[in-house]
N, C-alpha and C positions, 0 to 999 in steps of 0.2 A: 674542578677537574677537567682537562682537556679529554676532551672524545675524540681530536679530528684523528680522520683514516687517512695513511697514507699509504701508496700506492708504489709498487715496483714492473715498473712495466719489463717483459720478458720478447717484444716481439724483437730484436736480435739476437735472442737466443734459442729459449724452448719455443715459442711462436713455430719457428721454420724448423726447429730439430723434431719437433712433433707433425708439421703439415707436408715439412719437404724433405725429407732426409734431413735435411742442414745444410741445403745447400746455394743458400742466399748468400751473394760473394759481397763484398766490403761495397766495392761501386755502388749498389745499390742502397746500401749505409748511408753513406756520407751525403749525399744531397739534402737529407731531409734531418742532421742532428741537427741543425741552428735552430729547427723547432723543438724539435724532441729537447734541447737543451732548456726553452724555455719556457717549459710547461711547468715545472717544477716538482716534477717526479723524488720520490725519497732515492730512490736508485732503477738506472737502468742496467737490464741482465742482459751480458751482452760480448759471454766469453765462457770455457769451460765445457762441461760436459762431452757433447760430440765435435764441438765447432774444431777443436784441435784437431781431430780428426779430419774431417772433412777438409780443413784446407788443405794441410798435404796432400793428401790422396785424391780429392777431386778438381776442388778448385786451383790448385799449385799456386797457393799463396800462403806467404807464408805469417800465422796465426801471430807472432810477436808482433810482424810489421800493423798487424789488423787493428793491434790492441793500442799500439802506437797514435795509429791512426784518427783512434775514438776516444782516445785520450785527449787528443790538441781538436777534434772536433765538439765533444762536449766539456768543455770547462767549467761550465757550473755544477754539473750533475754526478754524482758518487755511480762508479762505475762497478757490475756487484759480477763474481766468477761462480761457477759449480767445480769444486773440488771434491774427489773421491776419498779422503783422507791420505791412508796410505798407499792406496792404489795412484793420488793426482788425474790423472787425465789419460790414464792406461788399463791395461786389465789384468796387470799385476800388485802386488806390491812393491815399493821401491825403497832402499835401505832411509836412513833417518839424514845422510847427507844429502841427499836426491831431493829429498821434500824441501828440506831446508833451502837449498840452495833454490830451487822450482820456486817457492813459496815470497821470496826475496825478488827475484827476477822479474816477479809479476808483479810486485808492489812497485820495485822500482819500472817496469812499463807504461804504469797510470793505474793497476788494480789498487779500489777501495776496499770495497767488500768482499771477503772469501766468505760462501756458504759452503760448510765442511759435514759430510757425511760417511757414514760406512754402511755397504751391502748390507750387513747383517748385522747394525746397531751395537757391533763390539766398538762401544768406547773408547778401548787401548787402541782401536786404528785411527785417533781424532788428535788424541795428544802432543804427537810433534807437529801436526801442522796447524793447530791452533798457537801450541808453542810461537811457533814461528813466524804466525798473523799478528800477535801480540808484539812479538820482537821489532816485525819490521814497522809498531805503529799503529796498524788497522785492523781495519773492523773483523773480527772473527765470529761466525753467527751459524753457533753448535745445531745441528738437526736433527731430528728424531725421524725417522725413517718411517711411516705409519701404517700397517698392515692391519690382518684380519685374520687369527689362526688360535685355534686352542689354548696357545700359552702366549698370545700377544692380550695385554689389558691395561687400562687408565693407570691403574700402579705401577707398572711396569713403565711405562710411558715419562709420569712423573716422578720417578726413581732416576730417568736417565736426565730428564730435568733439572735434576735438582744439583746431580753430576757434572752438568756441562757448564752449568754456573760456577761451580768449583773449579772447574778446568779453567777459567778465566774467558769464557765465551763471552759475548758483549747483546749479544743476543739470539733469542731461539728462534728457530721456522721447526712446524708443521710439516712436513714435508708427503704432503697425498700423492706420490707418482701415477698412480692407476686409477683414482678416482674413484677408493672405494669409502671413503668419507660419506655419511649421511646428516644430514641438518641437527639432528639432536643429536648424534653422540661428537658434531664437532661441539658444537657446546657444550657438551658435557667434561670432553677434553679439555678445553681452553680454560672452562672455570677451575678443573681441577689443578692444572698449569700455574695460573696463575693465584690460585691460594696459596702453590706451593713455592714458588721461586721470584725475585724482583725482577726481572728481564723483560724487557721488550719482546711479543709475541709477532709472528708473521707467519701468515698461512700460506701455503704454495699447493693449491691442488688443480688438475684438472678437472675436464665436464667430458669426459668419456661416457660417462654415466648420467648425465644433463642435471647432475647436482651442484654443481659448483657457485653457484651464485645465492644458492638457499645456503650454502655448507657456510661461506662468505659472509653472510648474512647474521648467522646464528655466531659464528664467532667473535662478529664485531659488536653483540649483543653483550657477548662476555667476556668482553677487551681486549680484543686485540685489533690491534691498533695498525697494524700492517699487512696487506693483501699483493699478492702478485696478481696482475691481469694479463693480458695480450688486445694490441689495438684489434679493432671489431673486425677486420678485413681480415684478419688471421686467429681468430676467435671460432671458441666451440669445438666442439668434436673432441679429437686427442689431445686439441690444444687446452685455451685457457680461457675464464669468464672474459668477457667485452670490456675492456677499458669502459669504454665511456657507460655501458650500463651502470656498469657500477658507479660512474661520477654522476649520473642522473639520478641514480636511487637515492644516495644520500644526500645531495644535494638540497639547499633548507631544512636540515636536522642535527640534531647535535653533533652527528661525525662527519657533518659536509668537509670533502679533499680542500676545497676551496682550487681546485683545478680549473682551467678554462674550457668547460666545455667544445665549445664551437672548434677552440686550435687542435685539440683533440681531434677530431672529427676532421677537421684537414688533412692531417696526417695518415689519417684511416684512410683517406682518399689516393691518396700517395702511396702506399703499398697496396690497396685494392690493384694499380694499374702494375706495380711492383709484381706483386702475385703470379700473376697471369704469364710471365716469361719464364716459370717454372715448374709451369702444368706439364713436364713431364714426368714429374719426380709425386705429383700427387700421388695418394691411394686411395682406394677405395674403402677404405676402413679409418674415415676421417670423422665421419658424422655420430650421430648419441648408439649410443653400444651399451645394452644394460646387462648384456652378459658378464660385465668384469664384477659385477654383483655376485655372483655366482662363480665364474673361475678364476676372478682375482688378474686377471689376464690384462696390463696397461697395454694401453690402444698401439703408442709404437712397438711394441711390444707382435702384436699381434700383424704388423702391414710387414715387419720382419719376418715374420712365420706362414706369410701369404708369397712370398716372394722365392722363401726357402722351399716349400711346396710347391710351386709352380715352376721351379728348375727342377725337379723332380716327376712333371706330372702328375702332382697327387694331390694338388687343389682342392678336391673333392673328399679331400680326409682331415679337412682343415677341424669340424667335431671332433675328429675321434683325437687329434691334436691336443684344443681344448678340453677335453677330456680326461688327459693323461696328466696336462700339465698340475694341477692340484696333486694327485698319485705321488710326480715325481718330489714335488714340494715336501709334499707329507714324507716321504724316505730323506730329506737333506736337512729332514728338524726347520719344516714351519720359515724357508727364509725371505724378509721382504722380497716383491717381485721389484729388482729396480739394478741398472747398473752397477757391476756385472755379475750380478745372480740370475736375474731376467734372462741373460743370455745362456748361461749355465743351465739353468734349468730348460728353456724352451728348446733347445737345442737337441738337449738328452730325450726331451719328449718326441721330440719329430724323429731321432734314431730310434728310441722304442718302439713308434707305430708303425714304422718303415721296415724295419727289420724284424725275423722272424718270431725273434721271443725278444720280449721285456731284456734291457741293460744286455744284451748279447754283445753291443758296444759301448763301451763306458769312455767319454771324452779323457782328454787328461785334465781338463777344469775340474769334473768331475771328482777323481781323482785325488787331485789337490784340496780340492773342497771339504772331500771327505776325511782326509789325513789332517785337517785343519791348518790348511796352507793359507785360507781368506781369516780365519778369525773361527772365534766360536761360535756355532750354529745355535740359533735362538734355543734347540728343541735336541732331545738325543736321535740321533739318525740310524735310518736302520742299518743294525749290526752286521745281517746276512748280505747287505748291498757293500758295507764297508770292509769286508774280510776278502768278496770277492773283486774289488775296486785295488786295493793295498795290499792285502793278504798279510805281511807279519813285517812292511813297513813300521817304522816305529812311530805314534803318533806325533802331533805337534800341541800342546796346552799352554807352552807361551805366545802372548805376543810373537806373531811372524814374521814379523821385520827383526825382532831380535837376534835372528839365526843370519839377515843379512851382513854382511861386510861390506864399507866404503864403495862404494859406485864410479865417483865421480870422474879417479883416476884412470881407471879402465875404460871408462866411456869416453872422453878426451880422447886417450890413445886407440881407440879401437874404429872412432871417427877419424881423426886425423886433420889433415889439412882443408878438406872438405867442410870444418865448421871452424865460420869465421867469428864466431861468438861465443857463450858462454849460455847462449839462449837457441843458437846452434845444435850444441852440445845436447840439452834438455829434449828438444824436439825427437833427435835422433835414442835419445832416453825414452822419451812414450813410445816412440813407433820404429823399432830398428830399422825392416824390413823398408816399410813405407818411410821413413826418415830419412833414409839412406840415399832412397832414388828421388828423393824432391832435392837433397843437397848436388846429387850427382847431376840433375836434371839443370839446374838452378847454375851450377857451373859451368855447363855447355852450353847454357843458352836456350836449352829445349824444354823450357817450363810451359806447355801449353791445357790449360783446363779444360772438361773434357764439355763438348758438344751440347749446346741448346737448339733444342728444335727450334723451329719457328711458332712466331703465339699464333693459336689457334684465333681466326679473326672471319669475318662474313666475306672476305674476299680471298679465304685460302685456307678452306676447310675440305679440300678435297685434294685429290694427287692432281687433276690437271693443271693446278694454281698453286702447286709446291713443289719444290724439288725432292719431299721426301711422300711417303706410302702415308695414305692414312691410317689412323688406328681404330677407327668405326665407321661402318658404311653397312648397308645390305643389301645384298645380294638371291637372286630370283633363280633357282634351281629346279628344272624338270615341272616350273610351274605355281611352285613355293615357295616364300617369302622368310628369308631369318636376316638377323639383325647380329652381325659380328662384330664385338669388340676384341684387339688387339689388346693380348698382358701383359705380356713380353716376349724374350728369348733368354732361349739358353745359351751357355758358352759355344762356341762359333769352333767344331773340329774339320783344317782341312773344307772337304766339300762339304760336309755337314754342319746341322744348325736345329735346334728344336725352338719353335714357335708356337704359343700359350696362348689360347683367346677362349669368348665367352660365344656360344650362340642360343641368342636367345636366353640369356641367362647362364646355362648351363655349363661349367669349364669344359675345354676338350683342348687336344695340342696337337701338332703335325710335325713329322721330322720331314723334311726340305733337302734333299739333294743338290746340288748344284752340278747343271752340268756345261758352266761357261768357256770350259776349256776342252772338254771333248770334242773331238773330230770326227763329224759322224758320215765321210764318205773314206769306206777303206782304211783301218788300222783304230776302230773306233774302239774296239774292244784294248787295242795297249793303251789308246791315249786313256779310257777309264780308269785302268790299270793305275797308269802315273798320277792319276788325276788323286786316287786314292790311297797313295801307295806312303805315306806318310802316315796315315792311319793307327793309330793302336787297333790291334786284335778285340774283337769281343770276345769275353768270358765264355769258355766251352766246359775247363778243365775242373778238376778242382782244386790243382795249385794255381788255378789265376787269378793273382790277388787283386780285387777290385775295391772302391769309396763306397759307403754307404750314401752318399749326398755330394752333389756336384762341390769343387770347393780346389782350393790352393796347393801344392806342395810345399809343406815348410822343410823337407827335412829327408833327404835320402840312407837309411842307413846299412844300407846291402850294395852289394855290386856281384855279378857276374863271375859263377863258379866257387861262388860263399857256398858250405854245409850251413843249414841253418834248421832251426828242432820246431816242432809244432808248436806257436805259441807265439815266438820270439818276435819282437816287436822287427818291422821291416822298412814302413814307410811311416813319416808325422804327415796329417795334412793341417788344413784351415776350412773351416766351414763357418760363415756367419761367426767372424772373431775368435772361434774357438777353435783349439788345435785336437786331434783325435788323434791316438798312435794305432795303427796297422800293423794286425798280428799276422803270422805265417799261420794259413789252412790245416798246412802239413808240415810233417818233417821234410825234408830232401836237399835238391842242390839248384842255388838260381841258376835258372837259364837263358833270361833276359831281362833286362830294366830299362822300359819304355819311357820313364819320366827322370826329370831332373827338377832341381828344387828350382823353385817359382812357377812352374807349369798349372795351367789350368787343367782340371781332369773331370772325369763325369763318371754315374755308375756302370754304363755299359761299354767301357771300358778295362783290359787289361794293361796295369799297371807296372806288376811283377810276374814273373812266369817261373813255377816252381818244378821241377819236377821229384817225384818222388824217390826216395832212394832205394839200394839195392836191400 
């Protein structure tokens, strides 16, 4: 019997969508695949999940050409995708042409392997696009979503197992997002796996919780035969066990990779230096975190909900955060923490703690969730949250793609001339908004990515050896010594700007005036004026409808001397992916609308101005 282990190295994908956002661009790919190709890897991950994302919208490249790219770069090596089933590479579902065609486009790019899952382990959202992994040839490799909740357990588990085999999967992963895997119940899992179904097993967990390498361990104990890692230079934390640990452990034993160590280890060297040109995207929530023991909370997961709070100020409620998110889980029926539930749910949580009472704002994910717009909810969801979410909406118990119609034609036509492909077309399918302006961008010419600092080095680690501010230094006050890191900033209004840092520890923030254009000899008081005079109004009233969380306007649906009745939905925003609908305070009549759709906005802010009627 063969025991060797083989290995899916992840550091072009979850590597950087766990440590950096995701926002490792192709250039820095490509110099190093002639190795990565001949190490002899079972597959590299190295497409999917967030990268879709992130090209568009930060890097402005475009993710077909990337795939392209890595296709004619590594030739020997099976190139492997994270697929959301029905969802693809978005945060909706997409009708059964959308998949199909998405599904085809990326086989025919260079995709070998599609790993296919769903938020919430409904099955029916796996179907057409394994279907269609099958169709076009390759590998289709079913996933079980792995959690920790009341009515999550090993039968369950291997019930869906045994399902995905039937669906014509070619092989199963494990799939730990959060890391809440422990060394003996993955063994326990994997043997009861594989009594129960023929298929090639592959474990995908993180070391959020500094298990990952005993979890690793114990499964290849009880065969399974395929582990994801992340090279050592992008290892640990949110991310993934060490490549080469693992080639070292087994090494001279029945499951030795028979990899090269050492070339390994080069490589690791090579993105060590890599690394370092995108320290400004680290977080601080990268290292062993044994809280997700306890709130189930995956790491990126949580450097999202540090970021969300600290455009708020409220940093310092990151527990009571933590603390709600299990609450809102338990009301949505128990659903794994993992794209895009993860964001559904933590989202709803940060508008819970922020806002006066519990669900006072309900997202539209939310919403949809509840009406069974994602699929069916592992667990029944609370009733009193779903009547006042829907109210006498009619549910959904089919399959939710089946309520779709044809896509494709309308997408075509809705993009236009602007997509000069057919993979075009798809792009502007995952991400309208964001799709829209990288084609439009793309066409003018004006595709520019956004801004890297400079690497933080011994000879320009301070402002007088940079062109930019530092973001840690201290500073000696009245006698007293603290020690300031820089978090961030918030969205940039006009003369205003809220900026986030630590002292001593401690979060604290400062709003920042700017007064670079005030004229301060005679007429200083107009030039203020002008200076600010662009301004949205602060909230006084109580028709001035405000965001609960800094975030996007998707969607205007008022204008200027509308009657509108208390309740009535007025504005959509976006917050951290998700969109929320804005209800009227009051009854009455608009009497101004400060935003239009694309606008950045913040809580202290009036957005709509109501006034009440006679």
């Amino acid at each position: 019997m063969n025991n060797k282990v083989h290995i899916t190295d992840v550091i072009l994908r979850d590597a950087h969508q766990s440590l950096i956002a995701t926002r490792m661009r192709t250039e820095d790919m490509l110099p190093i695949c002639d190795k990565l190709d001949d190490i002899g890897y079972w597959s590299l991950e190295c497409w999917g999940g967030a990268t879709f994302d992130a090209c568009l919208r930060f890097l402005k490249e475009d993710p077909w050409e990337r795939l392209r790219k890595l296709r004619a770069a590594l030739p020997k090596t099976r190139l492997q995708m994270l697929l959301r089933g029905q969802n693809l590479l978005g945060y909706r579902h997409y009708s059964d042409d959308v998949v199909r065609a998405f599904v085809h486009k990326a086989a025919g790019n260079g995709m070998d392997v599609f790993r296919i899952f769903d938020a919430l382990n409904d099955l029916r959202n796996l179907r057409t696009a394994i279907e269609a992994t099958g169709d076009a040839e390759k590998h289709a490799q079913g996933t079980i979503c792995y959690t920790v909740s009341p009515v999550h357990d090993i039968a369950g588990f291997v019930a869906m197992g045994r399902e995905l085999q039937a669906m014509g999967c070619a092989s199963i992963c494990i799939k730990d997002m959060a890391g809440l895997l422990t060394p003996y119940a993955t063994g326990e899992l994997v043997k009861a796996l594989k009594d129960a179904v023929d298929l090639p097993l592959h474990l995908h967990c993180h070391s959020t919780a500094g298990q990952s390498e005993m979890c690793q361990l114990k499964a290849i104990e009880n065969g399974c035969n395929h582990i994801d890692t992340a090279i050592s230079s992008w290892a640990g934390g949110t991310s993934h066990t060490p490549t080469e640990s693992m080639v070292a452990a087994l090494r001279n034993t029945e499951y030795d990779t028979d990899l090269d160590l050492e070339a390994i280890q080069a490589i690791g060297l090579y993105f060590f230096s890599v690394r370092k040109k995108y320290h400004q995207f680290e977080s601080d929530y990268t290292g062993v975190d044994t809280r997700v023991q306890v709130n189930q909370v995956p790491g990126g997961m949580i450097s999202n909900l540090a970021n969300q709070l600290r455009e708020q100020s409220a940093l310092n409620r990151m527990n009571e955060v933590l603390a709600e998110i299990p609450a809102v889980r338990k009301d949505l029926g128990y659903p794994p923490l993992v794209t895009p539930s993860s964001q559904i749910v933590g989202t709803q949580a940060v508008l819970n703690v922020l806002t006066d009472k519990r669900y006072q704002t309900i997202t539209n994910e939310v919403k949809r969730y509840l009406q069974g717009g994602y699929g069916q909810a592992p667990a029944a969801v609370n009733f009193d949250l779903q009547q006042q979410a829907i109210g006498s909406e009619e549910l959904i118990e089919c399959r939710p793609a089946d309520l779709l119609k044809p896509e494709l034609v309308r997408l075509h036509d809705e993009i236009g001339p602007l997509a000069k492909s057919e993979e075009d077309v798809l792009s502007f399918a995952m991400f309208p908004e964001v799709g829209r302006k990288f084609l439009e961008e793309r066409a003018a010419g004006t595709l520019v990515p956004e801004a890297l600092e400079p690497p933080k080095t011994a000879t320009n680690t301070d402002a007088s050896s940079s062109n930019t501010a530092p973001t840690e230094f201290n500073i000696n006050l009245h006698g007293e010594s603290y020690h300031v890191k820089v978090t961030g900033a918030g969205h940039k209004h006009e003369s205003e700007r809220h900026f986030y840092f630590t002292v001593d520890g401690v979060p604290a923030d400062v709003l920042i005036q700017t007064l670079d254009e005030v004229v301060l000899d005679g007429g200083a008081k107009g030039a203020v004026k002008d200076a600010i005079a662009g301004r949205r109004p602060r909230p006084v009233a109580e028709g001035d409808v405000t965001t609960s969380m800094p975030g996007n306007i998707v969607e205007v649906l008022v204008k200027e001397g509308d009657e509108i009745e208390m309740g009535q939905p007025i504005l959509v925003t976006e917050a951290m992916k998700m969109e929320t609908e804005i209800q009227s305070p009051i009854a009455g009549v608009v009497k101004a609308v400060y935003v239009q759709k694309g606008d950045a906005v913040s809580p202290d802010e009036t957005l709509v101005q109501i006034e009440e009627g006679e």
